[in-house]
VOTOR-578411 format. One record per atom (N, C-alpha, C, CB): residue number from 1; residue in one letter; x, y, z. Coordinates in pm, whole numbers, plus 32768, in hexadecimal, padded with zeros to 4 digits. Glycine has a CB too. Layout:
BEGIN
REC seq type   xx   yy   zz
REC NUM    a    X    Y    Z
...
//
This chain:
BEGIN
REC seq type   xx   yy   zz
REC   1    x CB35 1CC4 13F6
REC   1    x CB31 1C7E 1477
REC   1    x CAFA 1BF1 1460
REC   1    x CAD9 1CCC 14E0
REC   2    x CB00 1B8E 1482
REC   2    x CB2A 1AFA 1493
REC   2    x CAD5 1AED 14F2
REC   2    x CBC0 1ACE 14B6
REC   3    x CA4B 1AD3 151E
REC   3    x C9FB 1A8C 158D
REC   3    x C9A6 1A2F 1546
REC   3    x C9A3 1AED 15EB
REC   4    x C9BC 197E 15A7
REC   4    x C96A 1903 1550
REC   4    x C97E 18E4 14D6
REC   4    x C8EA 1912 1542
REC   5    x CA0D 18ED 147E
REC   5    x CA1F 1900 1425
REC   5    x C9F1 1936 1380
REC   5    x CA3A 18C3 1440
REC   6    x C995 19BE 13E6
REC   6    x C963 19F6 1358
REC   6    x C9C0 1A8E 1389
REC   6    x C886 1A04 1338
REC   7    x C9B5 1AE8 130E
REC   7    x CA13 1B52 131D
REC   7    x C988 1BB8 131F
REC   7    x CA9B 1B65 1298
REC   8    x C97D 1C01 138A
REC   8    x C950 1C99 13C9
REC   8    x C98C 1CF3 13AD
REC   8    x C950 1CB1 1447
REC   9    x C951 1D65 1339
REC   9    x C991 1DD3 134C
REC   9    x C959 1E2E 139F
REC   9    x C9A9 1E06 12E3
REC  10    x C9BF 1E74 13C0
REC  10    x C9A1 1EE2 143E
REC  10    x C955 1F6E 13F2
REC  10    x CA51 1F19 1495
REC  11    x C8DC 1F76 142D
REC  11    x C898 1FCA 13BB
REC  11    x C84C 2038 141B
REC  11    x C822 1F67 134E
REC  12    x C874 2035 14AF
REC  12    x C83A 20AA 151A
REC  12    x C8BD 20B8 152C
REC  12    x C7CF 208E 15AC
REC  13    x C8E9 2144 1582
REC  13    x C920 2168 15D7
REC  13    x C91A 212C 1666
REC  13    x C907 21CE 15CB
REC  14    x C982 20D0 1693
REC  14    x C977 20BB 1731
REC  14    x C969 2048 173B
REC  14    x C910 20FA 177E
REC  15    x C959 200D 16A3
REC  15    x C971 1F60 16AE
REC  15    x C9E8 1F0F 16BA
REC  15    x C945 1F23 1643
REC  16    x CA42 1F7F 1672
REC  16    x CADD 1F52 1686
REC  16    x CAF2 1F24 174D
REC  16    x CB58 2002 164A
REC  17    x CACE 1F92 1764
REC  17    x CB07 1FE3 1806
REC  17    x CAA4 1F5B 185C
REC  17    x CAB4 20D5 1831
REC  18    x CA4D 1F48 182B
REC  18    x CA0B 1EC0 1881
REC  18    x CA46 1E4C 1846
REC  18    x C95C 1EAA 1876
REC  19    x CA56 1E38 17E2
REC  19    x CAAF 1DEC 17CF
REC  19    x CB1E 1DA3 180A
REC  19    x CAC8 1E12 179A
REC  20    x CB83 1E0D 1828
REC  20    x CBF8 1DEB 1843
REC  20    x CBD9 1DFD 18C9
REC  20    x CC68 1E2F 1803
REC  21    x CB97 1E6B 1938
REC  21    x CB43 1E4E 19A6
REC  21    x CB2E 1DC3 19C6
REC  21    x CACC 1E86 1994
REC  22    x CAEF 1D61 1985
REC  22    x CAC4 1CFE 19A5
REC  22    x CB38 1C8B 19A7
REC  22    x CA57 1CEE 1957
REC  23    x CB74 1CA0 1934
REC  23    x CBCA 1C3E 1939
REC  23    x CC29 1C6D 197F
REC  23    x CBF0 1C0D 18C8
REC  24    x CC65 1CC3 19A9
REC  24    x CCC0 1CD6 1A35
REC  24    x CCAB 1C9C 1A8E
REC  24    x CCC6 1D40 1A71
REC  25    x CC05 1C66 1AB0
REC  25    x CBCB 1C3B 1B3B
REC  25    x CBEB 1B9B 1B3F
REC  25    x CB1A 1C5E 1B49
REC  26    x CBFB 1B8A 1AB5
REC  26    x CC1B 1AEA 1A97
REC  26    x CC83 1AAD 1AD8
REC  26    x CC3C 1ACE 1A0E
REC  27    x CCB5 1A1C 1B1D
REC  27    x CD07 1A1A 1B4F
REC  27    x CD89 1A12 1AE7
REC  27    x CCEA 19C6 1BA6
REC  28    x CE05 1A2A 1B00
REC  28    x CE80 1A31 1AB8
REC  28    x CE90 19A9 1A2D
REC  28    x CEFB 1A21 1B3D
REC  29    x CE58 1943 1A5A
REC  29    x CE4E 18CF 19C9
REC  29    x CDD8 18E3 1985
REC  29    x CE49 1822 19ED
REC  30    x CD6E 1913 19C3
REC  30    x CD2D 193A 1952
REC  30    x CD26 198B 18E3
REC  30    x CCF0 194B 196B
REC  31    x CD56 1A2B 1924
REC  31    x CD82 1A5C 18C4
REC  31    x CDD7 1A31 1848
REC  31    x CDA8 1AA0 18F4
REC  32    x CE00 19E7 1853
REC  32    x CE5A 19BF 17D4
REC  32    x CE17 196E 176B
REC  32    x CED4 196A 1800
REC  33    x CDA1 195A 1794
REC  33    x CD50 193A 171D
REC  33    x CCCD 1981 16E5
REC  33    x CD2D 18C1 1730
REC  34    x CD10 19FE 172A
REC  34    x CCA1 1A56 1700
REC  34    x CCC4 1AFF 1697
REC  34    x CC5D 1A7A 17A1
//
């Protein structure tokens, strides 16, 4: 995963799922740089 340009690995359960949670909430151009 790609946040502030350092790479996060996903290392809990349920970080993915907030993840993509969150960035769903993003408006439609943001997502695309995320």
């Amino acid at each position: 995963m790609m946040f502030g340009g350092e790479t996060f690995e996903i290392d809990y359960p349920g970080l993915a799922e907030i993840f993509r949670a969150w960035r769903a909430a993003l408006p439609e151009e943001k997502c695309d740089d995320w």
